[in-house]
N, C-alpha and C positions, 0 to 999 in steps of 0.2 A: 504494500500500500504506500502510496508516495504521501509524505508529508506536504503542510502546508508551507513548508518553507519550498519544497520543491517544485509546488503549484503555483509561486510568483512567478510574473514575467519577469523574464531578464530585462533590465533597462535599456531603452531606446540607444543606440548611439546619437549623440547631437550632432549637427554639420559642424564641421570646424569654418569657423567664417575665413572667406580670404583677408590679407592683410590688405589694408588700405592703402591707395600711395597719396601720399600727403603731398597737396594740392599745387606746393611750387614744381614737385617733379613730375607731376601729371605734367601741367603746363609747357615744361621745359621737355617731355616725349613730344606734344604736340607742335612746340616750335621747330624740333629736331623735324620731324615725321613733314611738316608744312615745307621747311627748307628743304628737305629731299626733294619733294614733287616738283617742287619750283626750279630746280636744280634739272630737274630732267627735261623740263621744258624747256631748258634754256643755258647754253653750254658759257658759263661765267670763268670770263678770264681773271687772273691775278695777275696786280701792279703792287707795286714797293710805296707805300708813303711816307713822309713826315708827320706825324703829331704834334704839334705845338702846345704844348699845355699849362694850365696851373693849378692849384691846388691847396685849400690849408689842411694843414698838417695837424690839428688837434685829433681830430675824429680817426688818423691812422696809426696802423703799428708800421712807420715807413711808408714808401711807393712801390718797394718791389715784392712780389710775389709772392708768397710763403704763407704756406698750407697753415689752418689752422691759428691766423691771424686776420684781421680785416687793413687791407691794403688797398692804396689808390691804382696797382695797377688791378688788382682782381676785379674794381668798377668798372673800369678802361675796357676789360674784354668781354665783360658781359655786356656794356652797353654794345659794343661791336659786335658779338653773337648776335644779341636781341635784334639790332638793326641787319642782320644778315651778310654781315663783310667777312662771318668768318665762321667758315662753316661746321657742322655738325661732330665730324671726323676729324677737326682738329682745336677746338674748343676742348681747352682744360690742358692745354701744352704748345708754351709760348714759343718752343723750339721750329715746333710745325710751322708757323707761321712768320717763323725768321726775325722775332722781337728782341730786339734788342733798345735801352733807354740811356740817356746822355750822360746821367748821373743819379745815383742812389742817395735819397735819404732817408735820416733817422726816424723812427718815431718820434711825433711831433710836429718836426719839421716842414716849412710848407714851401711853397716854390712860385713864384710870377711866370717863370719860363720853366719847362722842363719839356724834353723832345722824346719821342719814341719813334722808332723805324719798325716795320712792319708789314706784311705781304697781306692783301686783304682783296675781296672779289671786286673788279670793278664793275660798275652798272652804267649800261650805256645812255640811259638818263639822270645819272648822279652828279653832277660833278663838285667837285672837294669843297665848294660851300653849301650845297647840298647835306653832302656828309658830314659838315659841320654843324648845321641846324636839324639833324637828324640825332646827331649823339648829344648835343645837349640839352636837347629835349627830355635824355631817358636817364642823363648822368644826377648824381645826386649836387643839390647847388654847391657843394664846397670844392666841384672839381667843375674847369670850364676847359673849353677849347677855344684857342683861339684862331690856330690857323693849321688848313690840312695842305699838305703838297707832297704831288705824285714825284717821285724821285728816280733815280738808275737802280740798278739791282747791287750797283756793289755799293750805291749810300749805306754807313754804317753810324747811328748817331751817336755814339758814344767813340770810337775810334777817328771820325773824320771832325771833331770840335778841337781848335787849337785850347782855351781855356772856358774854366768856369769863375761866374762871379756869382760868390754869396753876401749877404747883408746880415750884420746881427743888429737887434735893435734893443740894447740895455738900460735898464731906466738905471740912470745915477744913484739913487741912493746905496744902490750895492758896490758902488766906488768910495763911500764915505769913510772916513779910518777909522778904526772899529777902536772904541776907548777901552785901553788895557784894565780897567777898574772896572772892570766887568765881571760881575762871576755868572756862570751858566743860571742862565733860567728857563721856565718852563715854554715852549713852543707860545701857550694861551696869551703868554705875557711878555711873548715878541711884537715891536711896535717897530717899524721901518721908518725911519725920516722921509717922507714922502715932499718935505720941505727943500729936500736938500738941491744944493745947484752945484755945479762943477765951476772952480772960480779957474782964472785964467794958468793959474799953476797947475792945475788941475790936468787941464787940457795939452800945454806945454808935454807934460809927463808925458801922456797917453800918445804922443805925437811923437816920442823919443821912444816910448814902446813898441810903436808898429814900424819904426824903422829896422830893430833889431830882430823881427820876423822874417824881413825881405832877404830873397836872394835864395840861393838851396841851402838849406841844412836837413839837419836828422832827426826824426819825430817819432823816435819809437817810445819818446814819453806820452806822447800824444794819442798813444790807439793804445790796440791792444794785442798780445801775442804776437808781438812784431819787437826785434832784438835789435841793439846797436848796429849790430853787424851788418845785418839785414841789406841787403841792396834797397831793399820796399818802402825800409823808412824814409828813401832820403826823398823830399818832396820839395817843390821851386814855389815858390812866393813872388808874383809882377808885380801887384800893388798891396800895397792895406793902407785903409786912413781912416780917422773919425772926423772929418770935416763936419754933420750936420747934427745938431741940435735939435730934438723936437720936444717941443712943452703941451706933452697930453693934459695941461690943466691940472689935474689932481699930483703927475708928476712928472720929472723933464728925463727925457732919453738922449742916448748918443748912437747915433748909427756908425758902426763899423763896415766897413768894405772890403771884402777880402778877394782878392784875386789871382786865383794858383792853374797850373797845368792839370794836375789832379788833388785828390786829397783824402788819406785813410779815414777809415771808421771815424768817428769822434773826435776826429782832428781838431776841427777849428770851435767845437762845443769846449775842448780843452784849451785851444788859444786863449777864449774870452775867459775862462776859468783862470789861469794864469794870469790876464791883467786885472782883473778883481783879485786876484789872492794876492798879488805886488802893490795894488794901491790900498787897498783893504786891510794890509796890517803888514804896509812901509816897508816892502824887502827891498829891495836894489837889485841894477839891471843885470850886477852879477850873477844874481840868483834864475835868473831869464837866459842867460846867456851861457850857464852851465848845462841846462837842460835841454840842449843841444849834444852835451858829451853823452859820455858811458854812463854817466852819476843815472842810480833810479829816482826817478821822481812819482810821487803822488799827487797826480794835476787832478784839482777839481774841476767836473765835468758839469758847464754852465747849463741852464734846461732847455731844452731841444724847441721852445714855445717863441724864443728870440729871434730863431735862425730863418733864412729864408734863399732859395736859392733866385738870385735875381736875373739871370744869364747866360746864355750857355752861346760864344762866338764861334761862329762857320767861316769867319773872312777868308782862311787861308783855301776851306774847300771850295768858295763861292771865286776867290781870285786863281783857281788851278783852270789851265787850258786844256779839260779833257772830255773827255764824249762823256756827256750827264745831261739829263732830261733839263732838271731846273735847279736854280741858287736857293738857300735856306734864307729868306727873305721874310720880314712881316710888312705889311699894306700899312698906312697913318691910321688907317681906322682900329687894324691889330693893335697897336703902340697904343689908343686910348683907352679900349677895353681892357688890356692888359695895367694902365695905371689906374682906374678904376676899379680894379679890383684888387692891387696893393694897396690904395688906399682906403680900402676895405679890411684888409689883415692888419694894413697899421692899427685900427680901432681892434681889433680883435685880439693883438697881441697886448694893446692897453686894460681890456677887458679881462684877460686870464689872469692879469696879476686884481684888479680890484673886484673882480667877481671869484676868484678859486687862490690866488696869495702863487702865485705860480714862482715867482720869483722871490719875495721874501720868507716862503716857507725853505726856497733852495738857502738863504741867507744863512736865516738861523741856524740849517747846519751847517755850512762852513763854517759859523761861529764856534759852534759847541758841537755837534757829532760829523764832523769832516770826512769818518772815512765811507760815510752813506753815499758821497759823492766824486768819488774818484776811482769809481770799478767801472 
């Protein structure tokens, strides 16, 4: 006789439900799947361009690429996906598409000019102002374009630029001489002279500093995992000055201008570290002048919210006599939109320090916990 336990039904098996695809990758098959089709109707050639760009640098971990960070180039190719310059099968590897950019920055860091080369579909009704009102339409506003130009296949934007010019914009009171009767206090109870002004000595100094930059020397104080010895350290300096003055009202800056062939990691974050740590608590230019030798130094690294790359010069590929499509050129209208929107990161750079302490919270530790900033 079968019991009642053996007179239950076995339990139903449930459906196992399928997994959902979460709505940007749906999306992103049906972009894929759309570009295919369009692709078959229509045999799309590849050209070489120039990207003319800019960018503020809060909102990134740097412009170059790198998984598992949010970067201004990972916007740059999605908008070019989205808009269809680049297709299906090579979306997601910047190699495929032969990208190569003029110059790396930090996180932080933001840029008036920055250039990227790049192979991408042409469209026989696009042309590169097209393509221009097309990607800044889909880019986020902190990243603009200012000019596209179809180039030769051996334009290379980072190898074919004779120099870069960057800008720092430091507000003075992190020049002030830090009074030795000072004993540590708490971060809450850091107050910045937001009063202070750079008097004529001041500025005298700061102009005898950026002379003792110029020229080549050896900057393996200045990065990192990079030895005296190093061929890599040794880096050339065309200009640096702080000729301008600006009075954000609440408090007064000095712009820095730096102008090199290249320049490692955290280099010039460390320059300005260096001339705050020299006027900031009175070393002498011997102390600047050393760390150029073998001596190790521990430079503090100023905050990446200062820096800005303002330049990136073509003259010598624009004045070479050789078979190339076109000169890396901007239009008067390029030149205004591009200074309207530095003088958009000027307010923006004055804002991270009275909205978020960007630079006096870097202050106070160089006062009291130093070595927070020199890795």
């Amino acid at each position: 006789m079968e019991s009642k336990e053996d007179l239950k039904e076995e339990p139903k098996e449930s459906k196992k439900e399928e997994p959902k695809e979460e709505p940007n990758e749906t999306k992103e098959k049906e972009d894929k799947e759309s570009f295919k089709h369009s692709q078959e109707k229509i045999k799309l050639p590849k050209r070489k361009y120039a990207i003319i760009h800019g960018y503020f640098g809060q909102n990134y971990s740097g412009n170059t690429k790198n998984p598992g960070v949010h970067t201004v180039e990972e916007e740059l190719e999605n908008a070019l996906f989205q808009e269809r310059f680049i297709s299906p099968c090579n979306y997601g590897d910047l190699k495929k598409v032969n990208w190569m950019r003029a110059s790396r920055t930090d996180k932080g860091v933001s840029a008036i000019m920055n250039v990227i080369s790049v192979k991408l579909h042409k469209y026989p009704n696009i042309d590169e102002n097209g393509m221009k009102e097309k990607l800044n339409k889909v880019l986020p506003k902190d990243i603009r374009v200012f000019r596209i130009i179809e180039v030769s296949d051996h334009f290379d934007s980072k190898d074919n630029n004779n120099n870069r010019e960057y800008h720092y914009i430091l507000p003075s009171f992190l020049l002030e001489r830090k009074n030795e009767d000072n004993k540590e206090i708490k971060y809450e109870e850091f107050k910045p002279n937001y009063e202070y002004r750079l008097t004529e000595e001041d500025k005298n100094k700061l102009k005898e500093i950026c002379k003792i930059f110029l020229g080549t020397k050896k900057y393996h104080n200045y990065t990192q995992k990079v030895g005296f010895s190093d061929m890599s350290s040794q880096r050339h300096i065309i200009e640096m000055s702080c000729d301008d003055i600006f009075d954000f009202q609440d408090f007064e800056a000095v712009k820095f201008k730096i102008i090199g062939q290249s320049f490692l990691y955290n280099q010039i974050r460390k320059m300005i570290g260096m001339i705050i740590d020299l006027m900031r608590n009175g070393k002498d230019f011997d102390y600047l002048k050393n760390s150029f030798l073998s001596n190790k130094y521990d430079i503090p690294k100023a905050p990446g919210e200062g820096l800005y790359l303002k330049n990136i010069d073509y003259s010598k590929y624009n004045d070479r006599k050789l078979n190339k499509k076109n000169n890396i050129f901007l239009t008067t209208d390029d030149e205004k939109e591009m200074e309207e929107f530095r003088k958009e990161l000027l307010q923006k750079i004055k804002r991270t320090e009275l909205e978020q302490k960007a630079f006096s919270s870097w202050l106070w530790k160089l006062d009291f916990k130093r070595d927070l900033i020199c890795n």
